[in-house]
DOMAR-215474 format. One record per residue: residue in one letter; residue number from 1; x, y, z of N, C-alpha, C, O in turn. Coordinates in steps of 0.2 Angstrom, whole numbers, padded with zeros to 4 digits. Example, Ala and Ser with C-alpha at 12.3 -4.5 7.8 and 13.67 -1.06 7.14 Angstrom:
residues 2
   code   pos     n_u     n_v     n_w    ca_u    ca_v    ca_w     c_u     c_v     c_w     o_u     o_v     o_w
      A     1    0066   -0028    0039    0062   -0022    0039    0066   -0016    0039    0071   -0017    0042
      S     2    0064   -0011    0035    0068   -0005    0036    0064    0000    0039    0067    0006    0040
//
This chain:
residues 285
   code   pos     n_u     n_v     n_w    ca_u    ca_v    ca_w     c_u     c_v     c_w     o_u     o_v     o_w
      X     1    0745    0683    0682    0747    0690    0679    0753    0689    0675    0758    0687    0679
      X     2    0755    0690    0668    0758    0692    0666    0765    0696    0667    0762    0702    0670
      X     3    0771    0697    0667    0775    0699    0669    0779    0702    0662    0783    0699    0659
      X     4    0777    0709    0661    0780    0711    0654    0788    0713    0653    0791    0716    0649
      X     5    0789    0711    0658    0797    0711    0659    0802    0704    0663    0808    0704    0666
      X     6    0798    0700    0661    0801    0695    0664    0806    0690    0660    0808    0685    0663
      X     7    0807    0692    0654    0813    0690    0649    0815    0693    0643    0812    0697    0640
      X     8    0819    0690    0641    0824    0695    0637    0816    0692    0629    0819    0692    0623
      X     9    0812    0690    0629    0810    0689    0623    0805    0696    0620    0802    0700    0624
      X    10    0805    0696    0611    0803    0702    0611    0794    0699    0606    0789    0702    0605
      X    11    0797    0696    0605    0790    0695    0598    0784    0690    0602    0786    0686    0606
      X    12    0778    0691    0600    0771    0689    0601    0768    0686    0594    0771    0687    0589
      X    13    0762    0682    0594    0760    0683    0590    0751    0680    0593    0750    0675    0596
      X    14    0747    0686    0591    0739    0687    0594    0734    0684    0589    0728    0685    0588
      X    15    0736    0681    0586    0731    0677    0582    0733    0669    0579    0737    0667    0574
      X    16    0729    0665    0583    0732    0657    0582    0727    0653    0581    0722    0656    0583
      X    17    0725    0647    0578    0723    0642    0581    0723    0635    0581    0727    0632    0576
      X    18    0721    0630    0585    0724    0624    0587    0718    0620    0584    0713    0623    0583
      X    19    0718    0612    0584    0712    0610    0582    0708    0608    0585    0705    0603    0583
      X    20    0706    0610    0590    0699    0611    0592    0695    0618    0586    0689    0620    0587
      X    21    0698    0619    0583    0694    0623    0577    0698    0620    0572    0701    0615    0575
      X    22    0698    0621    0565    0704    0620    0561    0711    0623    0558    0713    0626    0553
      X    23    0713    0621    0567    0723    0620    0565    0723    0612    0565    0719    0607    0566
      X    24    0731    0613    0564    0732    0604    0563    0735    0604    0571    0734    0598    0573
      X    25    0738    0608    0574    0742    0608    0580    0735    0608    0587    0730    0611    0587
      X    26    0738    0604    0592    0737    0604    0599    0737    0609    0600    0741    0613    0598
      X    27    0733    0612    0605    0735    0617    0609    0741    0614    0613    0745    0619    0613
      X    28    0744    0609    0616    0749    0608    0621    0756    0608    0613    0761    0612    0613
      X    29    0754    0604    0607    0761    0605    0604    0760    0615    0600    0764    0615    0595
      X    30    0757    0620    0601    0757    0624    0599    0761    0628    0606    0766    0630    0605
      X    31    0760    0628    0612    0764    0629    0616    0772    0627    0615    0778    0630    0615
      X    32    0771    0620    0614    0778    0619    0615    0783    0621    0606    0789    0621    0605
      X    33    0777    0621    0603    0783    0624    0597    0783    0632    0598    0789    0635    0596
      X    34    0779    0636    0600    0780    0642    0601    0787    0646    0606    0790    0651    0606
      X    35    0785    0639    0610    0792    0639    0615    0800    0638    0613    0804    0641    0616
      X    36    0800    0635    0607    0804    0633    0601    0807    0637    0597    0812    0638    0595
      X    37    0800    0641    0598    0800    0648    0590    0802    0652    0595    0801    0658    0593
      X    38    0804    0652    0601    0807    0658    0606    0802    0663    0608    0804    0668    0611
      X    39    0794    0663    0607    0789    0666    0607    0791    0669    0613    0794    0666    0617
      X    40    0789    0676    0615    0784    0678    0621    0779    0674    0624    0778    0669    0628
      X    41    0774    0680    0620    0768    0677    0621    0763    0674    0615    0765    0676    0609
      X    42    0757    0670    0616    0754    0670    0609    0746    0668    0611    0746    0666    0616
      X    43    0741    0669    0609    0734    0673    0610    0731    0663    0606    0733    0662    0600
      X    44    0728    0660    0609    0724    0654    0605    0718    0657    0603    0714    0656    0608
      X    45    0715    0660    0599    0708    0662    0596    0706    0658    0592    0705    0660    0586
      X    46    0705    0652    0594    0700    0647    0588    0694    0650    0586    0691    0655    0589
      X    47    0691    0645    0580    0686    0649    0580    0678    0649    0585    0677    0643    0586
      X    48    0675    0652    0587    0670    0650    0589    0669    0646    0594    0663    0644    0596
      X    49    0676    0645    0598    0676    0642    0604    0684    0640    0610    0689    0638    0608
      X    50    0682    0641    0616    0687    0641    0619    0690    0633    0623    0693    0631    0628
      X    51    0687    0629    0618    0689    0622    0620    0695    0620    0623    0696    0618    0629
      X    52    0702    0624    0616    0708    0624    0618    0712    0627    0623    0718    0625    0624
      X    53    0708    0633    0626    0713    0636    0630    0716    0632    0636    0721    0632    0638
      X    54    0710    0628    0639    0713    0626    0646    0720    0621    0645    0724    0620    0649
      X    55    0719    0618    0640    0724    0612    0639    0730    0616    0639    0735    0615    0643
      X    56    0731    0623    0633    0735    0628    0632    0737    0629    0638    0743    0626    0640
      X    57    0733    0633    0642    0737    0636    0648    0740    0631    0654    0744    0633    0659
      X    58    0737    0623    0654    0741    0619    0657    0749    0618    0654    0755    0618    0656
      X    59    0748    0617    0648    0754    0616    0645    0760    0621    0646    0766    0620    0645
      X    60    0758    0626    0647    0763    0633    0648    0766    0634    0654    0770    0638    0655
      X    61    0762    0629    0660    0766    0630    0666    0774    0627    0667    0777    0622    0664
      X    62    0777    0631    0670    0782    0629    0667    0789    0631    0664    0794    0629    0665
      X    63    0785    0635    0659    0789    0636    0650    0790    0644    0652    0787    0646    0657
      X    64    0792    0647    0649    0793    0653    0647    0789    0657    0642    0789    0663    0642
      X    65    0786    0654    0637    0781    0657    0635    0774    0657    0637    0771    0652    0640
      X    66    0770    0663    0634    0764    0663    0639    0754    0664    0635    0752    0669    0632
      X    67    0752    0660    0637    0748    0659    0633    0741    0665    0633    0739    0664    0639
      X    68    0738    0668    0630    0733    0673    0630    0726    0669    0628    0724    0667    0623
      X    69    0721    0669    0634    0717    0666    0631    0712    0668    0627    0709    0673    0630
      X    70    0710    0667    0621    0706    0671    0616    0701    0667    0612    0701    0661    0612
      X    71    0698    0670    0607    0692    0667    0601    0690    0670    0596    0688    0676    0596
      X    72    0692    0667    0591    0688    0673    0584    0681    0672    0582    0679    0667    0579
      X    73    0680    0674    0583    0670    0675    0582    0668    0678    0575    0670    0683    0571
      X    74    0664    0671    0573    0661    0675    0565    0655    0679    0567    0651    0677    0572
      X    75    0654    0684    0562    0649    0688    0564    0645    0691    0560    0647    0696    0557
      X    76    0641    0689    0559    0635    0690    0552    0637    0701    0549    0637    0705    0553
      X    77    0637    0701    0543    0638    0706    0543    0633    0706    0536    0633    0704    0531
      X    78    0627    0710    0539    0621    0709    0531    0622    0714    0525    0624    0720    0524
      X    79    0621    0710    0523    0624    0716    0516    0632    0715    0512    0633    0714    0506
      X    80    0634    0714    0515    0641    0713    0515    0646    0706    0518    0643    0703    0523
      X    81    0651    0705    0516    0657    0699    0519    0656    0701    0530    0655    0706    0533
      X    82    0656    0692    0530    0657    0692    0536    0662    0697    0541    0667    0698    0539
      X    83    0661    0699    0546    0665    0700    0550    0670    0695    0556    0666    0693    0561
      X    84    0675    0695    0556    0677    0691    0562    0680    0695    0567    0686    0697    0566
      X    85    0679    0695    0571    0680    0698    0578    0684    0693    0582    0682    0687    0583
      X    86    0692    0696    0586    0694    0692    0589    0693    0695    0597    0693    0701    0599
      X    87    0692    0690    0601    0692    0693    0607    0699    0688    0612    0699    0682    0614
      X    88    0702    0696    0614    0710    0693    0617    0707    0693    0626    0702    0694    0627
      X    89    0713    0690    0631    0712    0690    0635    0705    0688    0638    0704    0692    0643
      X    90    0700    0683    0636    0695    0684    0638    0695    0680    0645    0700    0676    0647
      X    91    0690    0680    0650    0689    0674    0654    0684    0670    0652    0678    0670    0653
      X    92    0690    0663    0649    0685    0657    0647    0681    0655    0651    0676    0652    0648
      X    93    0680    0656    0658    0676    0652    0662    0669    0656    0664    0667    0654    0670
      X    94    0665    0662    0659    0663    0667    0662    0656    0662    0660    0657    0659    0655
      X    95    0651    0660    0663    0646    0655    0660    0641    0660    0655    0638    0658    0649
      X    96    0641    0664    0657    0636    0669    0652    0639    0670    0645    0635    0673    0641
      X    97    0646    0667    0644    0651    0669    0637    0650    0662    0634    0651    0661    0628
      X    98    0649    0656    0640    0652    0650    0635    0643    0649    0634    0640    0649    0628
      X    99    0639    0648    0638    0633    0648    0633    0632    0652    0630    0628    0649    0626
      X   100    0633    0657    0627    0632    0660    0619    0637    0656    0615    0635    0653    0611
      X   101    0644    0655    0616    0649    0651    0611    0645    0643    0611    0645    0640    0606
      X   102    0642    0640    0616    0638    0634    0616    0632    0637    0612    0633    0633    0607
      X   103    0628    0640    0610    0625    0641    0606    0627    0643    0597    0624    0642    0592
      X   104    0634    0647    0600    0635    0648    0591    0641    0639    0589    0643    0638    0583
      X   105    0642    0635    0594    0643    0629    0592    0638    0622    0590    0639    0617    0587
      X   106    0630    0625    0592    0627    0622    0591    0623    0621    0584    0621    0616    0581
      X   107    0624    0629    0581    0622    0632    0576    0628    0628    0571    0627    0625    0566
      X   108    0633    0631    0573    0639    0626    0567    0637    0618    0567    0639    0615    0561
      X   109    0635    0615    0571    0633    0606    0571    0628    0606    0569    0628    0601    0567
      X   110    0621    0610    0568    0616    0610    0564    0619    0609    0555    0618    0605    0551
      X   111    0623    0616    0555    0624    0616    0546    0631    0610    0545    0632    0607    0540
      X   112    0635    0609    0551    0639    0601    0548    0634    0597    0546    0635    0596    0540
      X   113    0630    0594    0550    0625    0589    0548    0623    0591    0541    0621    0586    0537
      X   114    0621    0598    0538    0618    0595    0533    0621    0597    0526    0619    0596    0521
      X   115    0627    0599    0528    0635    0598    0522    0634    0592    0522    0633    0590    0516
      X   116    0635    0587    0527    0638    0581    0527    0632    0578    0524    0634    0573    0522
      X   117    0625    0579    0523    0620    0576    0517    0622    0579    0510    0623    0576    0505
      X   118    0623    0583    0511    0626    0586    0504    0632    0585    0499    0634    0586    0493
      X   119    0636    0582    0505    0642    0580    0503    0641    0572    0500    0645    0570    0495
      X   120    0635    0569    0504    0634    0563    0503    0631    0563    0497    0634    0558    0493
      X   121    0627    0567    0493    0624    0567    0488    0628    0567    0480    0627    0566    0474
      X   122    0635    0568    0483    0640    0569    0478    0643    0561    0477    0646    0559    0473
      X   123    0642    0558    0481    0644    0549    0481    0648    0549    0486    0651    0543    0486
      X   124    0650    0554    0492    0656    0552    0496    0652    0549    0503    0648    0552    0506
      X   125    0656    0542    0504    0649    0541    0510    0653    0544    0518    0657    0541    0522
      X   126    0651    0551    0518    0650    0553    0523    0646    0554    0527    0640    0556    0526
      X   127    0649    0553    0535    0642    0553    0542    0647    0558    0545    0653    0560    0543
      X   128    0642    0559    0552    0645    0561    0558    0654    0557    0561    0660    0558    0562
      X   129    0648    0551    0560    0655    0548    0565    0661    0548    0562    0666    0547    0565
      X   130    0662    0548    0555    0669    0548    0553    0670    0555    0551    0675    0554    0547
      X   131    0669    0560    0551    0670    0565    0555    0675    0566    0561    0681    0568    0561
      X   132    0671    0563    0564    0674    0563    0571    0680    0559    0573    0685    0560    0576
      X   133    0679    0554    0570    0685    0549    0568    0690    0552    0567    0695    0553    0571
      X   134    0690    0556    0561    0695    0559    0558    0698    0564    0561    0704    0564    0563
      X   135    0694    0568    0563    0695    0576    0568    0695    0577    0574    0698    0582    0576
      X   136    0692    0572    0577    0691    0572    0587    0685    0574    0586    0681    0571    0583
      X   137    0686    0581    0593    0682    0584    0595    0681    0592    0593    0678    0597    0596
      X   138    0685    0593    0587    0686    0599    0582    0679    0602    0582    0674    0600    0582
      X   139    0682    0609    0582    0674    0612    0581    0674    0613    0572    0678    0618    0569
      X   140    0670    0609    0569    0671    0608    0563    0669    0614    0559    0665    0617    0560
      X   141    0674    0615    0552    0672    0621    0547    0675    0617    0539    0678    0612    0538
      X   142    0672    0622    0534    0672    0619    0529    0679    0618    0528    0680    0615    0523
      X   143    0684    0620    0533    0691    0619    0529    0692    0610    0531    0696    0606    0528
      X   144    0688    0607    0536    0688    0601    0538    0686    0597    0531    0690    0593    0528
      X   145    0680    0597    0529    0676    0596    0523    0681    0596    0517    0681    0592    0512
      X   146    0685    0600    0518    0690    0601    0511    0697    0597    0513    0700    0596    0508
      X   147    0697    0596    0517    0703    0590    0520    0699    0585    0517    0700    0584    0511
      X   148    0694    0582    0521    0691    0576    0520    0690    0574    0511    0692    0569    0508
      X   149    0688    0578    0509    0686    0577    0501    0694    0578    0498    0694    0575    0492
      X   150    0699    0580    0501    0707    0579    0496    0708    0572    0497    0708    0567    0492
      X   151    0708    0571    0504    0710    0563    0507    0707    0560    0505    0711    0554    0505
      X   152    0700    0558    0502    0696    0553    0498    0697    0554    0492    0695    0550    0489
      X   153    0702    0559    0489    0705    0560    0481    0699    0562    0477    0699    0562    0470
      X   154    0692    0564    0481    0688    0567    0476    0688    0574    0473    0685    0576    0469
      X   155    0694    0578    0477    0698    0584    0472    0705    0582    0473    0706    0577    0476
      X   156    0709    0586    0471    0717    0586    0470    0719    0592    0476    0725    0593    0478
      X   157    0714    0595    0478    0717    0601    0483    0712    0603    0489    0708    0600    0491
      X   158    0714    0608    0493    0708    0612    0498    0703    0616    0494    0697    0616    0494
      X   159    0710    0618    0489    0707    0625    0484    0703    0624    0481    0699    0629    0481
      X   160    0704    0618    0478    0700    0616    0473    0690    0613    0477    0684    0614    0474
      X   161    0693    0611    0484    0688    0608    0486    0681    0615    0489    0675    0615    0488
      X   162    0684    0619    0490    0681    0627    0491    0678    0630    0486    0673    0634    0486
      X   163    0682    0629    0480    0679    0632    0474    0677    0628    0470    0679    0630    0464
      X   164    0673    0622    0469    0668    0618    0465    0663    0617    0472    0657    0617    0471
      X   165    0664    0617    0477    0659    0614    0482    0658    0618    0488    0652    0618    0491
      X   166    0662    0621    0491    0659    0622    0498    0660    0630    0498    0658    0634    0502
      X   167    0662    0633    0492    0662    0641    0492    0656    0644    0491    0653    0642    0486
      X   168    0651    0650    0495    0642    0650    0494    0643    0650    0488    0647    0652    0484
      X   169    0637    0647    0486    0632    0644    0480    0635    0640    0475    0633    0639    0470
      X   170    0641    0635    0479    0643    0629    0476    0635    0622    0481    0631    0622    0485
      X   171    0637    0618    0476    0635    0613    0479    0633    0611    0486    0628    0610    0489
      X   172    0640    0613    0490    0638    0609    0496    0640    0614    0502    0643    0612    0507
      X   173    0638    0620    0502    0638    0627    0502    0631    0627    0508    0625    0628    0505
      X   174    0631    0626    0516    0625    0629    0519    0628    0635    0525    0632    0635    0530
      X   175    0623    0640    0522    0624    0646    0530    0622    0642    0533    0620    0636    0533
      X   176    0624    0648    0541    0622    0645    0546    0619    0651    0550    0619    0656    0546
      X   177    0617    0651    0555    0614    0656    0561    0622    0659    0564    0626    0656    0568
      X   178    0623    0665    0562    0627    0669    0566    0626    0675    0570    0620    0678    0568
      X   179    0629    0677    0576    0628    0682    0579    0631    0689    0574    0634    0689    0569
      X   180    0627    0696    0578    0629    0700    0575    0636    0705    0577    0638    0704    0582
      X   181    0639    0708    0573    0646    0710    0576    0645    0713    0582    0649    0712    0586
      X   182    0639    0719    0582    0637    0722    0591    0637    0715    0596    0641    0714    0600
      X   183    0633    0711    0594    0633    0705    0601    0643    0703    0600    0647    0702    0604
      X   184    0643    0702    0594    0650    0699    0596    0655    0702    0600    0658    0698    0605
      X   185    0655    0708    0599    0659    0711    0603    0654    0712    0610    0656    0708    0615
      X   186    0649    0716    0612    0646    0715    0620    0648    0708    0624    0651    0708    0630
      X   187    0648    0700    0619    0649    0696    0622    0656    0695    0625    0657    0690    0629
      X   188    0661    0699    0623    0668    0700    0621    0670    0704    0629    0675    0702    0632
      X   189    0667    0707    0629    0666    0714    0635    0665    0708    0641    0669    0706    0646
      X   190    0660    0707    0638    0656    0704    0645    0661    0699    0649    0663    0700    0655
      X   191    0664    0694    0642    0669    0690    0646    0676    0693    0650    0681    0690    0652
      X   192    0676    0699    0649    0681    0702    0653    0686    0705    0647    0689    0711    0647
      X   193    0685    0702    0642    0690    0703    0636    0692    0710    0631    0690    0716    0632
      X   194    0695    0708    0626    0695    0715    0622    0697    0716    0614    0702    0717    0612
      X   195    0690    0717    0611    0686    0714    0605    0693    0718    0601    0697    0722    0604
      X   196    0693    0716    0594    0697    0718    0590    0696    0716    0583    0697    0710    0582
      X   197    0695    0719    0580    0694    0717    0570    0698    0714    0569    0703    0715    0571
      X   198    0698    0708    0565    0704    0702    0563    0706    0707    0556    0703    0711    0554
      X   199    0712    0705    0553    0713    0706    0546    0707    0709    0543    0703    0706    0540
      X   200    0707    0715    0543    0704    0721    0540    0703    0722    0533    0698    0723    0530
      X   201    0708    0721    0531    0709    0722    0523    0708    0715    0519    0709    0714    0513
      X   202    0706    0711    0523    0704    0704    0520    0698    0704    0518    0697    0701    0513
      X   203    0692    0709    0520    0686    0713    0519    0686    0714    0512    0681    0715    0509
      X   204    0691    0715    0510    0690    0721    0502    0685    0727    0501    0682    0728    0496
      X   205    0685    0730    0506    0679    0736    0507    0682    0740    0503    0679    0743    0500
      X   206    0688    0740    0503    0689    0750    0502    0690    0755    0506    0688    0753    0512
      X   207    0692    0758    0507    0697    0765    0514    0692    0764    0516    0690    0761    0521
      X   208    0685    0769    0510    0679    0775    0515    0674    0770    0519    0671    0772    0524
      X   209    0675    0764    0516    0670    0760    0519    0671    0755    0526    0667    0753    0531
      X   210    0678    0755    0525    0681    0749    0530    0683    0754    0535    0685    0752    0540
      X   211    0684    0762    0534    0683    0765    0539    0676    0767    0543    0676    0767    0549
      X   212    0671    0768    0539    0664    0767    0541    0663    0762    0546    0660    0763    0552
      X   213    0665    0756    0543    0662    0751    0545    0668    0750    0555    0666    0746    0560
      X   214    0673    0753    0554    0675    0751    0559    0672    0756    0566    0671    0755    0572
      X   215    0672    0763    0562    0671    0768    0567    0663    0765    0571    0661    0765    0577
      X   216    0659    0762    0566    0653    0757    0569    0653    0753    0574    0649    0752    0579
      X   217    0659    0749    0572    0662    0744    0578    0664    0750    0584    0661    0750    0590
      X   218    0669    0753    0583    0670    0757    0589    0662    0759    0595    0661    0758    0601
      X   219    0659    0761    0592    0653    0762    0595    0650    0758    0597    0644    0759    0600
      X   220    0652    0752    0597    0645    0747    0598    0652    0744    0605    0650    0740    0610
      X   221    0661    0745    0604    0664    0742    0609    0672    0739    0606    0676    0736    0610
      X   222    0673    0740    0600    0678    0737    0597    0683    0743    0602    0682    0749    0603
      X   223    0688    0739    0603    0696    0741    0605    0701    0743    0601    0705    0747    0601
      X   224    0700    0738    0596    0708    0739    0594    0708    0734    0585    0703    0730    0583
      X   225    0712    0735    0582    0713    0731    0576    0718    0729    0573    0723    0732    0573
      X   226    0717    0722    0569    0724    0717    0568    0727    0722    0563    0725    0722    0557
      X   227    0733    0727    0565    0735    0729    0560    0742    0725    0555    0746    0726    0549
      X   228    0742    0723    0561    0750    0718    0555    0747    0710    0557    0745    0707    0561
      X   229    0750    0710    0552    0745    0703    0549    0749    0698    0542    0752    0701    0537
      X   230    0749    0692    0543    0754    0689    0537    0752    0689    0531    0755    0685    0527
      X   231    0745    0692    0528    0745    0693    0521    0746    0700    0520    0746    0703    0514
      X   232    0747    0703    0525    0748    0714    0523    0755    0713    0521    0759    0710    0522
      X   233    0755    0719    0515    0762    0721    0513    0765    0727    0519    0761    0728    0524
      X   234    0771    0729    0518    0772    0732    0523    0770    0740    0523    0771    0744    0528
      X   235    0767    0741    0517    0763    0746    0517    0756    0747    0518    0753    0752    0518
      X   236    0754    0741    0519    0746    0741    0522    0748    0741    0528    0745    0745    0531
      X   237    0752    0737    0534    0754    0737    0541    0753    0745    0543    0750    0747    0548
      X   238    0758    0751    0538    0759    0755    0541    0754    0760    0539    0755    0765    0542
      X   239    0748    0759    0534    0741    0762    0532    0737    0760    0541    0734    0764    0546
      X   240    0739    0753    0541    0735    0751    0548    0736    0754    0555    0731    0756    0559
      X   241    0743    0755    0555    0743    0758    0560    0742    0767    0560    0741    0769    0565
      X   242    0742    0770    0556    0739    0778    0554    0733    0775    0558    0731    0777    0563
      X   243    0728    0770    0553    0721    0771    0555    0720    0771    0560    0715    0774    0563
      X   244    0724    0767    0562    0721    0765    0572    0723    0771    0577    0721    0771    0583
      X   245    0727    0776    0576    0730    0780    0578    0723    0785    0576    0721    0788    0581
      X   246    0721    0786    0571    0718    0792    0570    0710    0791    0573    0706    0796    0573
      X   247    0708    0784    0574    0701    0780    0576    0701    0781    0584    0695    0780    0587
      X   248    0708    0781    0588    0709    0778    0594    0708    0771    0597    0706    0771    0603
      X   249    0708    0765    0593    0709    0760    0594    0718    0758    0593    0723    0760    0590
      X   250    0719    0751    0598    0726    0751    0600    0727    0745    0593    0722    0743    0589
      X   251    0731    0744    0592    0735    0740    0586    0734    0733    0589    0735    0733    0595
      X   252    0733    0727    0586    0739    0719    0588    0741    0718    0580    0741    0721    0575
      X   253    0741    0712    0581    0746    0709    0576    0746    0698    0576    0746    0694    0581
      X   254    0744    0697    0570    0747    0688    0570    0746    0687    0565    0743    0691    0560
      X   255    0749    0678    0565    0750    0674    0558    0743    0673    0556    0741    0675    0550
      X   256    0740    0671    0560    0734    0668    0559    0737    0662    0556    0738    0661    0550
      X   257    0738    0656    0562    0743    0648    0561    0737    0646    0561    0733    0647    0565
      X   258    0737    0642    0555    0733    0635    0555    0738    0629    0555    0736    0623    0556
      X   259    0743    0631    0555    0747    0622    0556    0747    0620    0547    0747    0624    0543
      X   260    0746    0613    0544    0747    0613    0540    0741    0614    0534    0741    0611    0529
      X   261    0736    0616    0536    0729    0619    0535    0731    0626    0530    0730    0628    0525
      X   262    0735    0627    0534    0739    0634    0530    0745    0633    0531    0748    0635    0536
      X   263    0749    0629    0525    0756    0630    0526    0761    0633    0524    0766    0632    0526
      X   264    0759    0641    0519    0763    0644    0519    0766    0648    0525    0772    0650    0526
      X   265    0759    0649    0530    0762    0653    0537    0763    0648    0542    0762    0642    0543
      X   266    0768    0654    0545    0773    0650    0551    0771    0654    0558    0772    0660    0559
      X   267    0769    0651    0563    0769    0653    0568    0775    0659    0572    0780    0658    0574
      X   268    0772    0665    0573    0775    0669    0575    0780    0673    0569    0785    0677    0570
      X   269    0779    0673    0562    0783    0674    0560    0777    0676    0551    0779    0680    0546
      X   270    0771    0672    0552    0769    0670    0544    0772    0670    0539    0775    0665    0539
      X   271    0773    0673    0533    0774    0671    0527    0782    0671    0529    0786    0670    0525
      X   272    0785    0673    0534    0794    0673    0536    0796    0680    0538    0801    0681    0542
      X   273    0792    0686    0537    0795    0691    0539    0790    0695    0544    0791    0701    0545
      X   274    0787    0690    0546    0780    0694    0551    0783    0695    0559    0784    0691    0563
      X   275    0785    0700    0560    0786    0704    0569    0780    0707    0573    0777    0712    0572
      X   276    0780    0703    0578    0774    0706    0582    0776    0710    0589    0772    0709    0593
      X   277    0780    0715    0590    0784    0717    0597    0776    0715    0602    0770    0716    0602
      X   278    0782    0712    0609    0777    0713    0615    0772    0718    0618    0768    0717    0622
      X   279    0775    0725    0614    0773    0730    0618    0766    0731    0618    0762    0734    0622
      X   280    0763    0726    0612    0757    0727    0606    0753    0724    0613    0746    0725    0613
      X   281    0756    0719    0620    0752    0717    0623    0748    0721    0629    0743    0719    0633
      X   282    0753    0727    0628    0751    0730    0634    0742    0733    0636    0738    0733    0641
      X   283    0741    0735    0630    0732    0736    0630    0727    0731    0632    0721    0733    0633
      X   284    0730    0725    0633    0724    0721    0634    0729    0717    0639    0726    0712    0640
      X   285    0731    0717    0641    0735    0714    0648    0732    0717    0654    0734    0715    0660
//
């Protein structure tokens, strides 16, 4: 059990990930740099799977900062851009939660496999095992693919590598099998947790629709919504927090840290001016 008064620290940050998805960081050195950054608390939500928590929450014993176990879930949204669903506090060990994330793992190693013919098709002699070489036991996504193709010098960028080849309807561009945002969130439920819209305005809906589309979420079990976030101005934070206020959903806040995957942001802090107070934790603790 967390202790929301157990030290003088004020700032959190509810959206992370380490490389068991695509961060460059450990779960164990993301602890100890959070510990660093003077963090509270901080929420590990890789994508699509809770590989890194356990490592996390050994590494915190200890320490003064405190680890929140969590996941962001892609979520097929037809018609329109994906949804990602983060789910805080979850119980990693719920078996009924990790077989479905075993399943939306296995779905992602199907469509790895056949980028990586794809990829080969371009002259780069990519397999599985150098993959794996490369990355471990990373739950692999196209940002990995776009490393891989920099470091081979077959592009000069990530950016570059997403937009000739792995952005839909480039070359080496394969969907995959996702859940839908109702499952995403039930499964969220189920594991003890408590679902939440990642970066909202990442969507590009538009007010009437990104309100639509959330008050749907609300119905089917969403809590609450990332409203400060390190690409929002400080005028969309405070549009976010109106919304969630008039929706009755509770607010969080993160960098969304990939490590040097994304290096303009910085842990606990993203573009330099990002503040997440602890209080934001109190809904989901």
């Amino acid at each position: 059990m967390i202790n929301m008064n157990d030290n003088a620290r004020k700032w959190i940050d509810l959206h992370v990930h380490s490389n068991a998805s695509d961060g460059t960081f450990s779960p164990s050195d993301l602890v100890n740099y959070a510990e660093k950054k003077e963090l509270y608390a901080f929420a590990l939500t890789d994508h699509d799977t809770v590989d890194g928590v356990e490592e996390a929450l050994k590494a915190a014993e200890g320490k003064t900062v405190k680890v929140i176990p969590g996941i962001e879930i892609s979520a097929e949204n037809p018609g329109y851009t994906d949804l990602h669903i983060l789910g805080l506090n979850v119980n990693d060990k719920s078996q009924e939660f990790l077989t479905i994330v075993e399943r939306c793992r296995k779905s992602r190693d199907e469509r790895n496999e056949k980028m990586i013919e794809k990829v080969r098709e371009l002259g780069l002699p990519l397999t599985v095992e150098i993959m794996k070489e490369r990355f471990g036991d990373a739950s692999l996504t196209r940002a990995h693919f776009a490393r891989y193709m920099m470091e081979e010098g077959f592009v000069t960028s990530k950016e570059e590598a997403f937009a000739r080849y792995l952005n839909p309807g480039k070359p080496c561009y394969v969907p995959r099998e996702k859940i839908s945002p109702k499952m995403a969130i039930e499964l969220i439920l189920q594991a003890g947790g408590h679902p939440v819209l990642a970066h909202p305005l990442l969507y590009k809906m538009g007010k009437e629709r990104l309100r639509e589309t959330i008050l749907k979420l609300k119905h089917y079990g969403l809590q609450g919504i990332e409203g400060i976030y390190s690409l929002n101005s400080p005028a969309d934070d405070r549009d976010l927090k109106v919304l969630s206020e008039e929706l009755g959903l509770f607010l969080t806040g993160g960098s969304d840290f990939h490590g040097s995957n994304k290096p303009n942001i910085d842990l606990g802090t993203g573009k330099g001016n990002l503040r997440i107070p602890k209080k934001l934790l109190e809904p989901i603790l």
